[in-house]
PDB file of N, CA, C, O and CB in Angstrom:
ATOM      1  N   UNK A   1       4.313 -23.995  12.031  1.00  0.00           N
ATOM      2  CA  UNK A   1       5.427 -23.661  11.164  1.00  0.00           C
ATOM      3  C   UNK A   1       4.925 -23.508   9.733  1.00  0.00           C
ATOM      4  O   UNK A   1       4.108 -24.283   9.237  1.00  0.00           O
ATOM      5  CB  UNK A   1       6.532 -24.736  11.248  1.00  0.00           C
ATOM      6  N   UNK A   2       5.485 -22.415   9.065  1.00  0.00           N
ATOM      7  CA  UNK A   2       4.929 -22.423   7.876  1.00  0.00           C
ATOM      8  C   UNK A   2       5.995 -22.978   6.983  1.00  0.00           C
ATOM      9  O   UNK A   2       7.149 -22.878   7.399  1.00  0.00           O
ATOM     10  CB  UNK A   2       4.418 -21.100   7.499  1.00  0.00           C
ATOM     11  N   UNK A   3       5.693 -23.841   5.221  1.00  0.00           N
ATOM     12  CA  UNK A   3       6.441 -24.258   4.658  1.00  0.00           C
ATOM     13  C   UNK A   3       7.084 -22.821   3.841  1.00  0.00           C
ATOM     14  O   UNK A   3       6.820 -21.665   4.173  1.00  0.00           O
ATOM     15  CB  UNK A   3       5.848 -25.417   3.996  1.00  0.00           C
ATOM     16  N   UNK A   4       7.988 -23.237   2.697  1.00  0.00           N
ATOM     17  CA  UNK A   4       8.686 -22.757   1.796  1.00  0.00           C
ATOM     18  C   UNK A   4       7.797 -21.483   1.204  1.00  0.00           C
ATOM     19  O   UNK A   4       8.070 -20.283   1.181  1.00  0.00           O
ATOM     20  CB  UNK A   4       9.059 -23.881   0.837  1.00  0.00           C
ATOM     21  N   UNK A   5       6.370 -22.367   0.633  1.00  0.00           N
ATOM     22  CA  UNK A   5       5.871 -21.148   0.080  1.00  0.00           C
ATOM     23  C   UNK A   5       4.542 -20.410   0.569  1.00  0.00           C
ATOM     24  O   UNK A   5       4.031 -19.439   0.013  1.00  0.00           O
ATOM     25  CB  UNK A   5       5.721 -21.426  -1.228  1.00  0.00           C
ATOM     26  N   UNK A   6       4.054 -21.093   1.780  1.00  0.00           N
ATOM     27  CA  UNK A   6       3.785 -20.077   2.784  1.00  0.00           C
ATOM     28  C   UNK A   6       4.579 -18.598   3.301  1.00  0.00           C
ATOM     29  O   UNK A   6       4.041 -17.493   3.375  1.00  0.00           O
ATOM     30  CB  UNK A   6       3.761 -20.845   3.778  1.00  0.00           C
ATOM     31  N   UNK A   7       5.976 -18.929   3.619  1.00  0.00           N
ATOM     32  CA  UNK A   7       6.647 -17.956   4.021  1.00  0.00           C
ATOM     33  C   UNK A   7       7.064 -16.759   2.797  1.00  0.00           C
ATOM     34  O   UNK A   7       7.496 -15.610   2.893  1.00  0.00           O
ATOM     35  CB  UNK A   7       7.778 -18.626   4.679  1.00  0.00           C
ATOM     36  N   UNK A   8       6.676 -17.708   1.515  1.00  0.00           N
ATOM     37  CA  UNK A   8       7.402 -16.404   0.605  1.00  0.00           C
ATOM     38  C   UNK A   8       5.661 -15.711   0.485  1.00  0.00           C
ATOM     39  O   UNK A   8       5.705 -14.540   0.864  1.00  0.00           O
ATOM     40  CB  UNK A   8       8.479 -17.013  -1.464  1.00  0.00           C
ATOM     41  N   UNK A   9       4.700 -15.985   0.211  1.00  0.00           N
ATOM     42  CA  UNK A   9       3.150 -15.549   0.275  1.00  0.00           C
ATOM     43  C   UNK A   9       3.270 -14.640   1.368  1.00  0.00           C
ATOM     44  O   UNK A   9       3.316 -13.429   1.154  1.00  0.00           O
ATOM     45  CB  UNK A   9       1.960 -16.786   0.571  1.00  0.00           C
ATOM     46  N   UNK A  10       3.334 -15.196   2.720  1.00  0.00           N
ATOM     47  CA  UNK A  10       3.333 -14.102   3.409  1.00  0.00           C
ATOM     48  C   UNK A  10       4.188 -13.100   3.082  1.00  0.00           C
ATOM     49  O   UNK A  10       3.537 -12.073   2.890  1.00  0.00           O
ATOM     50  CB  UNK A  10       3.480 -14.366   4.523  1.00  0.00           C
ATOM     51  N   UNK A  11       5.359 -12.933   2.931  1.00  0.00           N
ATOM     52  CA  UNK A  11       6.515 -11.926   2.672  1.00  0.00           C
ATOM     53  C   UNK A  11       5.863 -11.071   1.657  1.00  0.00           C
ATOM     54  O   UNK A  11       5.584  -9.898   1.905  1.00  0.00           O
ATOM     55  CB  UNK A  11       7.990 -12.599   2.115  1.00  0.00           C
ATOM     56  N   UNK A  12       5.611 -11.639   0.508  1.00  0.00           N
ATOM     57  CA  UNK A  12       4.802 -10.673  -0.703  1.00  0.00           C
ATOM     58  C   UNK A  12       3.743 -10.018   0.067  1.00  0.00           C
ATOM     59  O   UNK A  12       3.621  -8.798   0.170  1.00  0.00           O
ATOM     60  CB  UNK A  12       4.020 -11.587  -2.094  1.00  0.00           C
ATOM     61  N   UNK A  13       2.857 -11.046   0.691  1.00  0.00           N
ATOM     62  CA  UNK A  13       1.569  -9.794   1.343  1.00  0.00           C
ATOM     63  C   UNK A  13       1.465  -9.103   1.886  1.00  0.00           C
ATOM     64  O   UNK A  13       0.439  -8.435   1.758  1.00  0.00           O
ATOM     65  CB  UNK A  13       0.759  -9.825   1.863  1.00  0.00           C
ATOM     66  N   UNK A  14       2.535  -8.705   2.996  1.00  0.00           N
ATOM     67  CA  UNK A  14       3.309  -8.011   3.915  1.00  0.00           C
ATOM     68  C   UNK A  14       3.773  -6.829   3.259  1.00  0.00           C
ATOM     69  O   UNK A  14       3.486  -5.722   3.715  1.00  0.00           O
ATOM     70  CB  UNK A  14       4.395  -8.799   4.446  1.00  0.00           C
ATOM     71  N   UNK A  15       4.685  -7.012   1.905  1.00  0.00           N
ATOM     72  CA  UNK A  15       5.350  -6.248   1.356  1.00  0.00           C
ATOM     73  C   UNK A  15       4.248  -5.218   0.986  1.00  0.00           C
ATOM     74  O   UNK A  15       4.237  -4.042   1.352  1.00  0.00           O
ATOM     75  CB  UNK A  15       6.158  -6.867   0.355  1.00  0.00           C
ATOM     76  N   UNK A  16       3.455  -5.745   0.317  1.00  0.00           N
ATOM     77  CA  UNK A  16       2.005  -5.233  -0.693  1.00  0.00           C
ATOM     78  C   UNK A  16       1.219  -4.440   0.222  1.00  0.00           C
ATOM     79  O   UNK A  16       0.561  -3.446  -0.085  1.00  0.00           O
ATOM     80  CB  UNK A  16       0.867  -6.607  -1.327  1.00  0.00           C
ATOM     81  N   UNK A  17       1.357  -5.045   1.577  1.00  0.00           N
ATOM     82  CA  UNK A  17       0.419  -4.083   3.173  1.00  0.00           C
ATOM     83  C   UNK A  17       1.196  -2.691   3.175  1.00  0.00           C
ATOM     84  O   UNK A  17       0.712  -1.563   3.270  1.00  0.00           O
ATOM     85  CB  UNK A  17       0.760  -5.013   5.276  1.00  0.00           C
ATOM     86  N   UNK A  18       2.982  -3.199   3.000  1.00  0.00           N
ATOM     87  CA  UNK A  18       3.687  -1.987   3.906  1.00  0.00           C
ATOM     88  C   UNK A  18       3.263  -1.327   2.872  1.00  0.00           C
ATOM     89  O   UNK A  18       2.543  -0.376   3.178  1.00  0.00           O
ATOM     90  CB  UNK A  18       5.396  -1.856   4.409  1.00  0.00           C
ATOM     91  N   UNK A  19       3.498  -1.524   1.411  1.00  0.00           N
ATOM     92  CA  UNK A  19       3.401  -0.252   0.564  1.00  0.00           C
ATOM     93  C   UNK A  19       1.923   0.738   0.474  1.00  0.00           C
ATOM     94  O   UNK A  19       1.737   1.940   0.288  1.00  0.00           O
ATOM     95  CB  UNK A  19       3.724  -0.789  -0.909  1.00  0.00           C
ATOM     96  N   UNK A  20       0.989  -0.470   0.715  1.00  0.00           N
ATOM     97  CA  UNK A  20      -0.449   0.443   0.418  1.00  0.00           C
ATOM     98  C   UNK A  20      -0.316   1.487   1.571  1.00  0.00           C
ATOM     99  O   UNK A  20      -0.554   2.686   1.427  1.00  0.00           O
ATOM    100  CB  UNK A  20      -2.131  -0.545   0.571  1.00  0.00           C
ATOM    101  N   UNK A  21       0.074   0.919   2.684  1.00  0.00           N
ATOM    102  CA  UNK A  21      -0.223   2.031   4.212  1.00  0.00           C
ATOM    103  C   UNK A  21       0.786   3.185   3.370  1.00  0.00           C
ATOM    104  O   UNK A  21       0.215   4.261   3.196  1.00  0.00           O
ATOM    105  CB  UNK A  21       0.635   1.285   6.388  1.00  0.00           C
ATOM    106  N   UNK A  22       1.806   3.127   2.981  1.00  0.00           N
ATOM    107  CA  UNK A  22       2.224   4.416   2.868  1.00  0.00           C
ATOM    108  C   UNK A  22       2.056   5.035   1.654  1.00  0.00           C
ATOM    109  O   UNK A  22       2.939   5.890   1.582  1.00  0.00           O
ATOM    110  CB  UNK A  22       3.424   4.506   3.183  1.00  0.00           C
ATOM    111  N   UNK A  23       1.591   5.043   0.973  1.00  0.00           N
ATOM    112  CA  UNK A  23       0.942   4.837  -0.727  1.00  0.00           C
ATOM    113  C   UNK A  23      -0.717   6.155   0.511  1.00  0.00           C
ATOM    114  O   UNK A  23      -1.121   7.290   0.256  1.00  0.00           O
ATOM    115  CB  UNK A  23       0.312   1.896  -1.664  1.00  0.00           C
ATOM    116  N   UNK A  24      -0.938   5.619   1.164  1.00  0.00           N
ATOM    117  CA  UNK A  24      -2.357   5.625   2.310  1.00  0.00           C
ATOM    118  C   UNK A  24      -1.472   7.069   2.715  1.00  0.00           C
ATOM    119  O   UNK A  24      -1.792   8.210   2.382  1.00  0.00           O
ATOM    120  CB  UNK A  24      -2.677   3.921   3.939  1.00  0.00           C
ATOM    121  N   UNK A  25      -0.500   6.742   3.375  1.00  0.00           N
ATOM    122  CA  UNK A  25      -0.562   8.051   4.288  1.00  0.00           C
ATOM    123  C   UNK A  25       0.454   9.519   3.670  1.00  0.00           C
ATOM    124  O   UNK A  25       0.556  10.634   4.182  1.00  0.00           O
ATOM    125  CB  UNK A  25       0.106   7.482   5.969  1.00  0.00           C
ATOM    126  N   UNK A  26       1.196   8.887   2.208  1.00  0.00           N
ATOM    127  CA  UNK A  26       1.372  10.354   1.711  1.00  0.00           C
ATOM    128  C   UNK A  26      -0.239  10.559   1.048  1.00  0.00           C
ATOM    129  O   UNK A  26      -0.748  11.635   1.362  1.00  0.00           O
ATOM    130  CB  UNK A  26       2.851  10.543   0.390  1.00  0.00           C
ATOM    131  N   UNK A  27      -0.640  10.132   0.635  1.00  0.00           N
ATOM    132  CA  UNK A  27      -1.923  11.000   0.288  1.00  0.00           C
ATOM    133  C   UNK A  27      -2.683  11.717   1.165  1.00  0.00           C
ATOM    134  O   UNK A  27      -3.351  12.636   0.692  1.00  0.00           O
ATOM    135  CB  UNK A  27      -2.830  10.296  -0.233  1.00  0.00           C
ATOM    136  N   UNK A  28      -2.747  11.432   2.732  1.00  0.00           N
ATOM    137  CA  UNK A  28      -3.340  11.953   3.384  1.00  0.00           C
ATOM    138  C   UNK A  28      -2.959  13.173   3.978  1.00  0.00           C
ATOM    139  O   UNK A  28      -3.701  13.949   4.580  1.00  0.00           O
ATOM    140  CB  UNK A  28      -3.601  11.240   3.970  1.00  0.00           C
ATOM    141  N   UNK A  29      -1.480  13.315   3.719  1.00  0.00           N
ATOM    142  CA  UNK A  29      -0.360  14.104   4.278  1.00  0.00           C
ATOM    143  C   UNK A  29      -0.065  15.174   3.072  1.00  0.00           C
ATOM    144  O   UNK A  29       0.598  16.208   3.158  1.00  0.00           O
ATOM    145  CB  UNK A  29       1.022  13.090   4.686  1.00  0.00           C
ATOM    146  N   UNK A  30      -0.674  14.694   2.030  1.00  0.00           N
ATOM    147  CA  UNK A  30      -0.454  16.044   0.548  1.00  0.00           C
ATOM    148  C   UNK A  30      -1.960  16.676   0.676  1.00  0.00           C
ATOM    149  O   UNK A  30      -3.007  16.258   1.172  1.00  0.00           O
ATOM    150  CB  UNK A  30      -0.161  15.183  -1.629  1.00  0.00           C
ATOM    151  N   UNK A  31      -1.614  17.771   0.058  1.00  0.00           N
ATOM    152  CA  UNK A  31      -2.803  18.426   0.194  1.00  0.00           C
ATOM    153  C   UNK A  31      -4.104  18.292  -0.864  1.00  0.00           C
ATOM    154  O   UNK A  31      -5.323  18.370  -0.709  1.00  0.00           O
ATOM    155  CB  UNK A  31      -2.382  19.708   0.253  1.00  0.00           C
ATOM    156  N   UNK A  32      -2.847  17.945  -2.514  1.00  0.00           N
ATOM    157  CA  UNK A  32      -4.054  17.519  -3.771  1.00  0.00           C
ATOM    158  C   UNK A  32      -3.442  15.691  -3.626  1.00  0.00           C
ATOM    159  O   UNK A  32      -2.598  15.160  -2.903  1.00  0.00           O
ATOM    160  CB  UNK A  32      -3.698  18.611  -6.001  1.00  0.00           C
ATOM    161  N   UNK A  33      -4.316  15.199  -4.649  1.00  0.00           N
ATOM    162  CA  UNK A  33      -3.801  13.826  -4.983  1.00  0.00           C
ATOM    163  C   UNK A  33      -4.622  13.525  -6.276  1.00  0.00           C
ATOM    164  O   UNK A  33      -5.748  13.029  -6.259  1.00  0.00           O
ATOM    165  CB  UNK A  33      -4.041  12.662  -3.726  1.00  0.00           C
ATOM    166  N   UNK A  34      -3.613  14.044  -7.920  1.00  0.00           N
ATOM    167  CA  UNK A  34      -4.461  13.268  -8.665  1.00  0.00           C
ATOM    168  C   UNK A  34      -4.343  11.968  -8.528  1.00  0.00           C
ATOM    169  O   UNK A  34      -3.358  11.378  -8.083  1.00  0.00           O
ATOM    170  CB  UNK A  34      -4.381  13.515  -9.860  1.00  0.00           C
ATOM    171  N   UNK A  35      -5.757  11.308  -9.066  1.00  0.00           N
ATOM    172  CA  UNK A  35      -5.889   9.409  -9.365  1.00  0.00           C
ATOM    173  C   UNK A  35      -5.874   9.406 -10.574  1.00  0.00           C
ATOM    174  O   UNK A  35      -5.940  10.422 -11.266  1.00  0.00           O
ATOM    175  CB  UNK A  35      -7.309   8.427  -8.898  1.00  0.00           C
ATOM    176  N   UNK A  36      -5.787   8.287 -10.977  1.00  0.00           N
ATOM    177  CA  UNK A  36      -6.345   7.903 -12.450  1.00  0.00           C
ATOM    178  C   UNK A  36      -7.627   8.517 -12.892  1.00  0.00           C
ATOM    179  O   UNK A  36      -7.803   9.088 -13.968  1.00  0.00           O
ATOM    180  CB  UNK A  36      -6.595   6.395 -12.562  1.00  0.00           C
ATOM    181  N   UNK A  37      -8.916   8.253 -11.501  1.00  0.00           N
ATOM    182  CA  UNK A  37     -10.632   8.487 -12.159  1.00  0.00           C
ATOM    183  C   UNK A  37     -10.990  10.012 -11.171  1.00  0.00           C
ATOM    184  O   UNK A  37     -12.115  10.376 -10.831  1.00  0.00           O
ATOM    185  CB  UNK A  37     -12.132   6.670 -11.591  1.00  0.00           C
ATOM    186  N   UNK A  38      -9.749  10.677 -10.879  1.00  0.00           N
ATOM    187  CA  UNK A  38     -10.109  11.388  -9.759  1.00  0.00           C
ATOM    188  C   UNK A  38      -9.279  12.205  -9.259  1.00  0.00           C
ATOM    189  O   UNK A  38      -8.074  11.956  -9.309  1.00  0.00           O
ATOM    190  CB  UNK A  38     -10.435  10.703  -8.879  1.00  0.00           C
ATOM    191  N   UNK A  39      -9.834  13.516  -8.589  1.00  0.00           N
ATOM    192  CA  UNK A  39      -8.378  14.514  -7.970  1.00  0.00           C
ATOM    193  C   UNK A  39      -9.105  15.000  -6.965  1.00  0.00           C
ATOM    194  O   UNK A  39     -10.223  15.516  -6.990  1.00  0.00           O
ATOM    195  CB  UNK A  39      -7.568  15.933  -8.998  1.00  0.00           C
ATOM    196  N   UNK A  40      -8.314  14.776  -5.996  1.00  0.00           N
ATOM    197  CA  UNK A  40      -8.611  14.917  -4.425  1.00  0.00           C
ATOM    198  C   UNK A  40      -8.136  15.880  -4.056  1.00  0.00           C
ATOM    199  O   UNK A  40      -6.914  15.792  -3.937  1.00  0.00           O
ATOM    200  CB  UNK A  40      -8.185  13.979  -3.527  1.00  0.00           C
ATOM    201  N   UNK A  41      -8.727  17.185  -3.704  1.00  0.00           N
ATOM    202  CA  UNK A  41      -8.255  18.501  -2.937  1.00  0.00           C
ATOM    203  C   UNK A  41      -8.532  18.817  -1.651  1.00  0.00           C
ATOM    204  O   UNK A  41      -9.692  18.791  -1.239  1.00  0.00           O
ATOM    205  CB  UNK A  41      -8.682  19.554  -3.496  1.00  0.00           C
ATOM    206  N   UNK A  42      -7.778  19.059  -1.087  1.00  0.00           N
ATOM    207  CA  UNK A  42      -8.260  19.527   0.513  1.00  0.00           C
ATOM    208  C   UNK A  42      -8.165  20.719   0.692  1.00  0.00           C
ATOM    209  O   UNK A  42      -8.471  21.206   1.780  1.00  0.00           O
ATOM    210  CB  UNK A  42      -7.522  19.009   1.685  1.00  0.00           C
TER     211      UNK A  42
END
């Protein structure tokens, strides 16, 4: 069983996973992607 702030840690890291994967897969799914240090063309 996890306590109080185990469960909120996980919840944030979870949250922070779902966003990178899709943060991950519109870029892979656009064709340019500027970055900050960088611009990605396909």
């Amino acid at each position: 069983m996890l306590n109080e702030y185990q469960k909120r840690g996980l919840s944030i890291t979870l949250r922070i996973v779902e966003e990178t994967m899709q943060d991950i897969e519109r870029i892979l799914h656009s064709e340019t992607h500027i970055g900050i240090l960088y611009e990605l063309i396909d």
